[in-house]
Backbone as JSON Lines, residues from 0, in Angstrom:
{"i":0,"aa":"X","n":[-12.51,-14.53,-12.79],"ca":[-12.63,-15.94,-12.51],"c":[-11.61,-16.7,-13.34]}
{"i":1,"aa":"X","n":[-11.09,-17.73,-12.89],"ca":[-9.88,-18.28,-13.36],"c":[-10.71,-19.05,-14.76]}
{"i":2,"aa":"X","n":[-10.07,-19.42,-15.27],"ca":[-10.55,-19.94,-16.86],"c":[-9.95,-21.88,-16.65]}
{"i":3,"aa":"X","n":[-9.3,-22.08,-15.41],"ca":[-8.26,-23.34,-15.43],"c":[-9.32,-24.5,-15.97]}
{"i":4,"aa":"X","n":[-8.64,-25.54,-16.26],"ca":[-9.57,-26.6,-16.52],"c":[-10.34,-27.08,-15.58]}
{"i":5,"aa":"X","n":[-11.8,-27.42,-15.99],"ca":[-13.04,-27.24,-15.35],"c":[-13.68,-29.32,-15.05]}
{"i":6,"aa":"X","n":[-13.67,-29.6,-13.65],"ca":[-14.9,-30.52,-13.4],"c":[-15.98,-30.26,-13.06]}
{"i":7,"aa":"X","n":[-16.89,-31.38,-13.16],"ca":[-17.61,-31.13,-12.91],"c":[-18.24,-31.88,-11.21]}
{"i":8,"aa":"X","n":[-19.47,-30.98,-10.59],"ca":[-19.25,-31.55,-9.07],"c":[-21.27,-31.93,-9.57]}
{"i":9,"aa":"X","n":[-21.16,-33.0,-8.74],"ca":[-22.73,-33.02,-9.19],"c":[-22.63,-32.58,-6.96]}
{"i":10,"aa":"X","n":[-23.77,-31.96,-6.93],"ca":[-23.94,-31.71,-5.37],"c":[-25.53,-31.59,-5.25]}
{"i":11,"aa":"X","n":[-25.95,-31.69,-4.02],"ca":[-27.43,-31.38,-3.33],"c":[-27.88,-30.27,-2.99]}
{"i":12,"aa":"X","n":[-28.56,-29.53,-3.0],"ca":[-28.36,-28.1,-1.91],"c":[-29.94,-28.05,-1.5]}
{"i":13,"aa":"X","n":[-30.12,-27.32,-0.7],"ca":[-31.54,-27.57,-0.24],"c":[-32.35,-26.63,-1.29]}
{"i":14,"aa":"X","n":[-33.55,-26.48,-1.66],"ca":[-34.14,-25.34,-2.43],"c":[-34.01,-24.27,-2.12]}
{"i":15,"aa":"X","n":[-34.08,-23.67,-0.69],"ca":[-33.59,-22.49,-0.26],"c":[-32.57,-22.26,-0.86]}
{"i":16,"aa":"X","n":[-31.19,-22.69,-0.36],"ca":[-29.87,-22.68,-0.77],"c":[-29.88,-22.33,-2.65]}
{"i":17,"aa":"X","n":[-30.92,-23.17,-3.3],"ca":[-30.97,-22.98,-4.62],"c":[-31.42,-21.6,-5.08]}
{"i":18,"aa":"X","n":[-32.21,-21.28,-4.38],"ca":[-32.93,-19.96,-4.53],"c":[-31.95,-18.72,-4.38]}
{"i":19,"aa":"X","n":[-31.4,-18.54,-3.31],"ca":[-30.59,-17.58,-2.62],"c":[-29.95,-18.29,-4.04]}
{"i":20,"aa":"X","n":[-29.11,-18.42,-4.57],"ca":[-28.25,-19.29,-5.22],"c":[-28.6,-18.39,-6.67]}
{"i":21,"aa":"X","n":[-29.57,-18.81,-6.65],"ca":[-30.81,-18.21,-7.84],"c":[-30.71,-16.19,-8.03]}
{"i":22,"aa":"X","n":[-31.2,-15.98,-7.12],"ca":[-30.85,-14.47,-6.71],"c":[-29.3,-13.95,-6.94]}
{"i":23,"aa":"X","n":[-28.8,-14.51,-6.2],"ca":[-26.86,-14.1,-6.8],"c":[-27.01,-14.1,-7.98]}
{"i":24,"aa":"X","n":[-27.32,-14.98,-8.79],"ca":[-26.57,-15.04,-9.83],"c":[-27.2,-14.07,-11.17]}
{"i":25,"aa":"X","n":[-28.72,-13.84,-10.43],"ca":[-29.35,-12.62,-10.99],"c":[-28.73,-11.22,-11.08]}
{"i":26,"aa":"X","n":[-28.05,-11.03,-9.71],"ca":[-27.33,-9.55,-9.61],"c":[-26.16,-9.47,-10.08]}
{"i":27,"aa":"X","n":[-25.77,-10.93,-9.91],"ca":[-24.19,-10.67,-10.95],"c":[-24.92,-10.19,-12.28]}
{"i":28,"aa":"X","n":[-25.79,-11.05,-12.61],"ca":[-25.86,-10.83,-14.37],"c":[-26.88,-9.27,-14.64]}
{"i":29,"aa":"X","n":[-26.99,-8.57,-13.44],"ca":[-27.25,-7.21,-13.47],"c":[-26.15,-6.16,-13.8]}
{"i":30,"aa":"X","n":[-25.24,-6.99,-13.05],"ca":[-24.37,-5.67,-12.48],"c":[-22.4,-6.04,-13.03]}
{"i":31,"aa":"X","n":[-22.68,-6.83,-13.89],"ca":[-21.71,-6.87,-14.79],"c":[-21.68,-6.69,-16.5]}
{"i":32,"aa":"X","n":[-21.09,-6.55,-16.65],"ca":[-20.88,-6.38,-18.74],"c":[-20.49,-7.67,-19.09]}
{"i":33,"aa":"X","n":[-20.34,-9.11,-18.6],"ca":[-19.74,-9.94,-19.15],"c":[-20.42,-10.67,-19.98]}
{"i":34,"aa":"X","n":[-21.73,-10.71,-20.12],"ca":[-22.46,-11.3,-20.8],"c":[-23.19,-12.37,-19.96]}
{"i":35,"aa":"X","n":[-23.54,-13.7,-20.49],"ca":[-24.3,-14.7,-19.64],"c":[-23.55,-14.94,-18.58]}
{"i":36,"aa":"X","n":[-24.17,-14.91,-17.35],"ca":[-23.41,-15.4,-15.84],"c":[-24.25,-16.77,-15.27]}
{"i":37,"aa":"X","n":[-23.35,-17.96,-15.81],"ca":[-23.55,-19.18,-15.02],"c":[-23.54,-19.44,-13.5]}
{"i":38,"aa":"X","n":[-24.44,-20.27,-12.95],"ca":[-24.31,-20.55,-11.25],"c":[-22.54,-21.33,-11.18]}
{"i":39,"aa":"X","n":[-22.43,-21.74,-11.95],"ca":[-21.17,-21.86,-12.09],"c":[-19.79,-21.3,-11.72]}
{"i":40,"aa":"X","n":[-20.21,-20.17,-12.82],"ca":[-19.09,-18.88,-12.46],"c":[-19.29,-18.77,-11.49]}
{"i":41,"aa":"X","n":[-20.59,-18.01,-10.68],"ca":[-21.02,-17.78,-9.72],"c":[-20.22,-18.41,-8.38]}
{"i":42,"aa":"X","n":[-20.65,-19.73,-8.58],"ca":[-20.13,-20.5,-7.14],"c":[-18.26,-19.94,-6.96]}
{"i":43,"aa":"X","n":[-17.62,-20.07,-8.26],"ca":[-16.29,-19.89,-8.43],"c":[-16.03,-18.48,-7.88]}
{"i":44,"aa":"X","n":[-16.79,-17.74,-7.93],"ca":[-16.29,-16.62,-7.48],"c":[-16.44,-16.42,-5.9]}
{"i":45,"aa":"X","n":[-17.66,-16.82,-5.73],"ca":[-17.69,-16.71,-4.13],"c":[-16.56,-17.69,-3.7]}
{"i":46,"aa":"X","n":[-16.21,-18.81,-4.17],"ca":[-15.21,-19.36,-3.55],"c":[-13.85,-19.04,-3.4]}
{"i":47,"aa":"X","n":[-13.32,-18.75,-4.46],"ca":[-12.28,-17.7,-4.76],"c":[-11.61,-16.81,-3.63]}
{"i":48,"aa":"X","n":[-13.39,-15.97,-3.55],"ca":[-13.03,-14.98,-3.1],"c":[-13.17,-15.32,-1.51]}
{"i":49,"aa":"X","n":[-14.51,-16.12,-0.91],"ca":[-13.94,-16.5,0.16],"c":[-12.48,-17.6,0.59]}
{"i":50,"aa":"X","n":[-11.78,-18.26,-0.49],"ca":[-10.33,-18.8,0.04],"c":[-9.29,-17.37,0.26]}
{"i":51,"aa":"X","n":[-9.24,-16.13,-0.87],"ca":[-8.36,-15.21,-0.17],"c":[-8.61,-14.77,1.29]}
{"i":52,"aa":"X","n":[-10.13,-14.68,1.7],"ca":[-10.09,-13.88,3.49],"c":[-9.64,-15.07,4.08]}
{"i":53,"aa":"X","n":[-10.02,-16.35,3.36],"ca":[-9.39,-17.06,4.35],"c":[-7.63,-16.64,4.62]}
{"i":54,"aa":"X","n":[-7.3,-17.25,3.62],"ca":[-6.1,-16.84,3.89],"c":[-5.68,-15.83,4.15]}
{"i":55,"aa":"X","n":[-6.21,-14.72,4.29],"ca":[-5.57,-13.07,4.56],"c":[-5.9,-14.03,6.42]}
{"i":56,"aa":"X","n":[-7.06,-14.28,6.4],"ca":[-6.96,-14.71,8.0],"c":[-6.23,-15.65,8.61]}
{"i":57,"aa":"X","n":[-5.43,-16.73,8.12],"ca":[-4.86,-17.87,8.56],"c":[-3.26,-17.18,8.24]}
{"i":58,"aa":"X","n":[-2.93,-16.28,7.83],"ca":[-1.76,-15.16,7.59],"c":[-1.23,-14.07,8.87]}
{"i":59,"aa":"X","n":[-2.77,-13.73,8.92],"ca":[-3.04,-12.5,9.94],"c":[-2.41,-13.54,11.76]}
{"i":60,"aa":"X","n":[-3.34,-14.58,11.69],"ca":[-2.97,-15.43,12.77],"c":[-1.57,-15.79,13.18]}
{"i":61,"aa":"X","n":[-0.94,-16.05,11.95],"ca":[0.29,-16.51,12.19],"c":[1.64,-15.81,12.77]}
{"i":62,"aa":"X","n":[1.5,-14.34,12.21],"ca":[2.26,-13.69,12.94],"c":[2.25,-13.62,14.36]}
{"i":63,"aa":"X","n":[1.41,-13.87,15.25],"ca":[1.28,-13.34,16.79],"c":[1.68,-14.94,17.17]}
């Protein structure tokens, strides 16, 4: 996860959304060595990682 300088987002999410939300961030902090795992990090990574497929997909498109 990038370390860049950090805002902050105040947002809504439904309780579901919080929950599921809740659960991620449980298995990250299972299934890594990094120590405490914030919903934070969390969100950053899923985002991250969903902007590369994006772009592997808006890449993939462009050639044809």
């Amino acid at each position: 996860m990038s370390e860049a300088k950090r805002i902050q987002l105040n947002v809504r999410i439904a309780n579901e959304t919080n929950k599921m939300l809740d659960e991620i961030v449980e298995y990250y902090q299972q299934n890594t060595k990094l120590g405490r795992i914030y919903k934070g990090d969390v969100l950053t990574d899923i985002i991250e990682k969903s902007y590369e497929v994006m772009k592997k997909q808006q890449n993939a498109n462009k050639k044809f």
